[in-house]
Each structure stands twice: as structure tokens, then as C-alpha cells.
VMD Tcl script that draws the C-alpha trace (Angstrom):
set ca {
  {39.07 -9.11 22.78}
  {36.55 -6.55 21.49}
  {33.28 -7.34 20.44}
  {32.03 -3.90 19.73}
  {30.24 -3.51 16.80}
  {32.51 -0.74 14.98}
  {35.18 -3.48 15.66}
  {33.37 -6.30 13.92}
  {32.86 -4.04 11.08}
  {36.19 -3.16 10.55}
  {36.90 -6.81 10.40}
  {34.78 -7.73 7.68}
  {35.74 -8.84 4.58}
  {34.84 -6.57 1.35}
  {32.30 -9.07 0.68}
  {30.86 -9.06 4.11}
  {30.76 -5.71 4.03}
  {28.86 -5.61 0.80}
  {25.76 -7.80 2.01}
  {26.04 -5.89 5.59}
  {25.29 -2.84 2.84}
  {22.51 -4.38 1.03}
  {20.78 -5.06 4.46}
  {21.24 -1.25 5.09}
  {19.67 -0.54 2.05}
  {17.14 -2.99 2.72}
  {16.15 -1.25 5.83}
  {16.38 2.02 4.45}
  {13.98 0.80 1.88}
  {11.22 -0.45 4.28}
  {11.40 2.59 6.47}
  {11.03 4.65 3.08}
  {7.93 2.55 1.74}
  {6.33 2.60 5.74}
  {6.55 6.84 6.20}
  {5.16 7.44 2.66}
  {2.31 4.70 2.77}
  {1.47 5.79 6.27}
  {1.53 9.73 5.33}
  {-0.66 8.99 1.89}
  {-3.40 7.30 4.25}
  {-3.62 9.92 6.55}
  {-3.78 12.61 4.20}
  {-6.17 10.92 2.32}
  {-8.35 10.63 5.55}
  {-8.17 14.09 6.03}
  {-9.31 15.33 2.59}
  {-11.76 12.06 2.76}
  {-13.24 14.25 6.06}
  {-13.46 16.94 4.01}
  {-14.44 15.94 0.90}
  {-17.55 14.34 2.97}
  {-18.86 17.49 4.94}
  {-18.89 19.39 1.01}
  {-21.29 17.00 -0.67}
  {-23.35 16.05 2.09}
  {-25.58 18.99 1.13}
  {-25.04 18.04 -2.85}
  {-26.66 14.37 -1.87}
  {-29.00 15.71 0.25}
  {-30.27 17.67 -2.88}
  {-29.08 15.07 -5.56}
  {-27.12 17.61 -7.04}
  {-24.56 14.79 -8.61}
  {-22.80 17.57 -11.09}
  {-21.50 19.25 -8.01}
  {-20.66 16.28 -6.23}
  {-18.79 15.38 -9.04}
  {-16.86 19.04 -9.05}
  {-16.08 18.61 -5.46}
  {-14.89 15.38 -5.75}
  {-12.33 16.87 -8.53}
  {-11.15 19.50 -6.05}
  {-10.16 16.33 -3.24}
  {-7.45 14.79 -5.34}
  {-5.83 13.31 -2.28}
  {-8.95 11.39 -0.89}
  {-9.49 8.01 -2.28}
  {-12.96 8.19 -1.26}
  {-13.55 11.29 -3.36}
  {-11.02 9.47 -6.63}
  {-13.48 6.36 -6.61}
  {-16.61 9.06 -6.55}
  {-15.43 11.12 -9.12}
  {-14.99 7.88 -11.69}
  {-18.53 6.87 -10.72}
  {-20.57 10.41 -10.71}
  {-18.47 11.25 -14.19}
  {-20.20 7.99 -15.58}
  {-23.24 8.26 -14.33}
  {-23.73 12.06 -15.83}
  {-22.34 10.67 -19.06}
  {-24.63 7.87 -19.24}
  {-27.56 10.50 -18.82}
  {-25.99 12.53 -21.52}
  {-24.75 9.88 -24.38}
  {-26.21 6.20 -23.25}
  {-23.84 3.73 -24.29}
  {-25.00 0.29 -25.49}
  {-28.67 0.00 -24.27}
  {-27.28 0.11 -20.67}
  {-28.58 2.76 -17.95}
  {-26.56 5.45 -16.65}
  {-26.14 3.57 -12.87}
  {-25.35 0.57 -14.55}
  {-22.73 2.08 -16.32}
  {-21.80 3.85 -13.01}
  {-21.80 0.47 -11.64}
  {-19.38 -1.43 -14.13}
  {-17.38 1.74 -13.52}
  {-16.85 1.85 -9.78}
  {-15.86 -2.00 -9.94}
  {-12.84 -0.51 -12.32}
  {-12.06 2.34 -10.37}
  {-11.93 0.03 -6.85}
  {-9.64 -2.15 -8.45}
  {-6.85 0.75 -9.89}
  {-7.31 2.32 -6.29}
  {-6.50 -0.56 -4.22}
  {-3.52 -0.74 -6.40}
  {-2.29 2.51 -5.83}
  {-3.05 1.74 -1.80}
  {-0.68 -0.78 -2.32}
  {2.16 1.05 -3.91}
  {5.09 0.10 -2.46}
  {4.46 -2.58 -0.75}
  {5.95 -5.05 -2.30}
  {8.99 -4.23 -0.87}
  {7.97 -4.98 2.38}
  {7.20 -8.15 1.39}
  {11.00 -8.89 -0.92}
  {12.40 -7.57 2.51}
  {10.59 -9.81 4.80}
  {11.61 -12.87 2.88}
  {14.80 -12.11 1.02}
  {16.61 -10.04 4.10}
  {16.95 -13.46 6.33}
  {18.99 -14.99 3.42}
  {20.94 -12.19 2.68}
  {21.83 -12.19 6.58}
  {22.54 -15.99 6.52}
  {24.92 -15.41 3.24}
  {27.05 -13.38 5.38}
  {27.54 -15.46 8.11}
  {28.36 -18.21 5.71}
  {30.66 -15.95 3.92}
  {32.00 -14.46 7.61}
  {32.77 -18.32 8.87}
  {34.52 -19.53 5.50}
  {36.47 -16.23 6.12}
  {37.45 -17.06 9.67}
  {38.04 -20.74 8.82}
  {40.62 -19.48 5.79}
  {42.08 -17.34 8.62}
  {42.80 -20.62 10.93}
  {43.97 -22.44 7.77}
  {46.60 -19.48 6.73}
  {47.41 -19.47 10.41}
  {47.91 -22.81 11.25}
  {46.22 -22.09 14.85}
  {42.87 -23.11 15.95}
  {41.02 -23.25 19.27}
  {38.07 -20.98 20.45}
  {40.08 -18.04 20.58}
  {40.98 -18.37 16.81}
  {38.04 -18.46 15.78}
  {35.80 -16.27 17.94}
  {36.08 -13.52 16.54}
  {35.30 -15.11 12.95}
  {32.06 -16.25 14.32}
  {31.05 -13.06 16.11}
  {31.47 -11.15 12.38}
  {29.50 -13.60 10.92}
  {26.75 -14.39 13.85}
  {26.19 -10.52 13.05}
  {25.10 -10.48 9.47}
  {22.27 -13.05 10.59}
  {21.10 -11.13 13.50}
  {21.04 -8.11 11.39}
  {19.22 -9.25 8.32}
  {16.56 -10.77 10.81}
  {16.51 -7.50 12.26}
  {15.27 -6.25 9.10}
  {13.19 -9.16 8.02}
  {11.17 -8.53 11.14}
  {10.02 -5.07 11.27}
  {8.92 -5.42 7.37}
  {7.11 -8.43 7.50}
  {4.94 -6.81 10.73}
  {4.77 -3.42 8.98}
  {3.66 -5.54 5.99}
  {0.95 -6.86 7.89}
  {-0.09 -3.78 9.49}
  {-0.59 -2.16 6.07}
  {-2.22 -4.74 4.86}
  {-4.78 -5.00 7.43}
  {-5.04 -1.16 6.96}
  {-5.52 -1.54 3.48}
  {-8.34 -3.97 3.82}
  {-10.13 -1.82 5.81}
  {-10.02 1.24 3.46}
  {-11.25 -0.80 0.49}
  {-13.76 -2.07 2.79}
  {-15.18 1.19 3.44}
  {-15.03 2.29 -0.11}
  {-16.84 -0.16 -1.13}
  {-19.37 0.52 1.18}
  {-19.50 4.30 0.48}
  {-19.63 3.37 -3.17}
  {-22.47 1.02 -3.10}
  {-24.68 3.48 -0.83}
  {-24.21 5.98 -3.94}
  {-25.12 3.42 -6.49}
  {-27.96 2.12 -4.60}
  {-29.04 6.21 -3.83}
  {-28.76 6.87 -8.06}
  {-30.71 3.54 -8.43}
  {-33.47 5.14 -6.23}
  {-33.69 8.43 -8.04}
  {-33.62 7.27 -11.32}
  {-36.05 4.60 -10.00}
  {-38.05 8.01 -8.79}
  {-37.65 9.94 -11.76}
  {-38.73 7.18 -13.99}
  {-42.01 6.94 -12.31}
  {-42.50 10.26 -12.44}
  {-42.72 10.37 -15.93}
  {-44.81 7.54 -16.61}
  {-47.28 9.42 -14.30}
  {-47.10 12.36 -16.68}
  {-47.69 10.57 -19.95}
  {-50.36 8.78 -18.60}
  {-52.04 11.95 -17.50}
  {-51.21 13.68 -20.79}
  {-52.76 10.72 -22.40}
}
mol new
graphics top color blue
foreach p $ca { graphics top sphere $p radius 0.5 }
foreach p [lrange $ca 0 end-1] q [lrange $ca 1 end] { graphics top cylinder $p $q radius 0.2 }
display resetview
């Protein structure tokens, strides 16, 4: 008797061979959501790298309109997406002033928004790594419940049973359940990895953001006391 698996296939039912296609498309799915996530982070780490070494000189002479610029010209970094939301407030807040509020608290209030709509787009797609992980088990146990009523029908049309009736029934439906937990697996892990990953990035953004605020808080801090020294010397 052959077990092979192009055998087993051929075997299947129409509905067998249905979920056996979901769990394809399942997998195809995952591996889809996994390539893209994993190619978005490492470009952004690349254009984070270089959106880094161009303002370093800009901070270094808290020149924040051309940090801003540069951060426009990285659209690919989230790093330099989170600091182009906060430096774009903060120079409006010098411009306008909004509501008795300062321009770094307004930067402030701003970065909190702009962490929150980028770890949602870190997490784009993810979600179906996580419908995989759970649903793709159940889908594989549907078939082998569908694949043994199947063989069973087969013994009852035949009016034979014994091992060797029903073997090959089983095997076709065993299959659908080691095949959906071959995609449950993978996702869930990969799920896991990127969220880990994840975590990490918004981690460091939130680090690199409050160094900024606290660095805008110091020169404004600065450049406030500077001009109470000159009034009180013009005075």
C-alpha cells in the first residue's frame, strides 16, 4: 500500500482537499507577513543608521529646523517618522503657541501620539500570525475528522472492515492534523520572535525620543534664562 504523500492527496475527498488548501494558504500567508515585516525592520535600521550620522551635527548645534528636514528625507526609518512628528511640533509651538502650553510640551503630548501610530504600523500584519497560530490546528483537526468519517463511509459502502480497510482512511486524515500543526507552529514562534523584536524597537524609540525632549527642555530652559538676564540688565 502507498503512503506517499502525492498518493494521499489524490485520495482526498473534495472537501479534504479544500481545508488541505486553506492550510496552504495559511502558510503562504505567514511566510508573506514574516519576509515583509522582517525586510521593513531592516530597512528601517538602515535609514535609522543613517538618518543618525546626518543630525548628529544638527543636535550638536541645536539646529532643530534641519533636523526636522532630514528627518523628512528618512521616510523609511521609524526613528526619523517619530522625530519628524516631534521637531514639526516643537517649531510650531515656537511659531503659533497653542493653548498656554510650551512648545516641548506640545512636542511632548505629540511624541506620545506618534509612538502609539508607529508601533501600530510595526505591527502590521501580524495579526495573521497570530489567526494562524490558533485557527490552523483546528482547521487541521477538521480534516482528519472529515478524512475518518470519509474512510468510515468507505467501510460502510463496502461492507469490509479490518486494519487494512481502514488504513489508508486514517493516514489521509492523520495528515491534515500534522499539516495544520505544521503551520500553527512556525507562526506562533515567528509571532513571538516579532513580537519580542517589536518590543525592543519601541523600546529604543522611546528612549531616543525622550533624550530629545529632555535636550529641547534644556535649551529652552537655557534660552529662557538668557533672557531674563537681558531684561534685567536693560532694566
Amino acid at each position: 500500500m502507498n503512503f506517499s504523500l502525492a498518493h494521499i492527496y489524490a485520495s482526498m475527498g473534495p472537501l479534504a482537499k479544500t481545508i488541505a488548501g486553506v492550510l496552504v494558504v495559511m502558510a503562504i500567508a505567514s511566510i508573506g507577513v514574516v519576509v515583509e515585516r522582517l525586510w521593513s525592520f531592516r530597512k528601517s535600521a538602515r535609514d535609522s543608521r543613517s538618518f543618525v550620522r546626518d543630525i548628529k551635527p544638527h543636535l550638536e548645534s541645536w539646529n532643530i529646523a534641519a533636523v526636522h528636514k532630514s528627518a523628512e528625507a528618512h521616510k523609511a526609518s521609524a526613528l526619523a517618522r517619530l522625530f519628524e512628528s516631534i521637531t514639526r511640533r516643537y517649531l510650531q509651538g515656537h511659531e503659533e503657541g497653542e493653548g498656554g502650553l510650551t512648545a516641548v510640551e506640545l512636542a511632548r503630548n505629540e511624541a506620545e501620539r506618534a509612538k502609539e501610530a508607529i508601533g501600530a504600523d510595526l505591527r502590521k500584519g501580524m495579526n495573521v500570525l497570530a489567526s494562524v497560530g490558533s485557527v490552523a490546528p483546528f482547521v487541521g483537526l477538521l480534516g482528519t475528522v472529515v478524512g475518518i468519517i470519509g474512510a468510515f463511509q468507505g467501510i460502510a459502502s463496502k461492507g469490509s472492515g479490518g486494519l487494512g480497510a481502514v488504513s489508508a482512511g486514517i493516514a489521509e486524515a492523520l495528515i491534515e492534523t500534522a499539516f495544520g500543526l505544521m503551520v500553527a507552529i512556525p507562526a506562533v514562534l515567528l509571532f513571538n520572535y516579532l513580537t519580542a523584536r517589536v518590543a525592543r524597537l519601541e523600546l529604543n524609540l522611546a528612549r531616543s525620543a525622550g533624550e530629545l525632549l529632555d535636550d529641547m527642555e534644556n535649551q529652552d530652559g537655557r534660552s529662557a534664562d538668557i533672557s531674563e538676564v537681558r531684561e534685567k540688565q536693560a532694566a
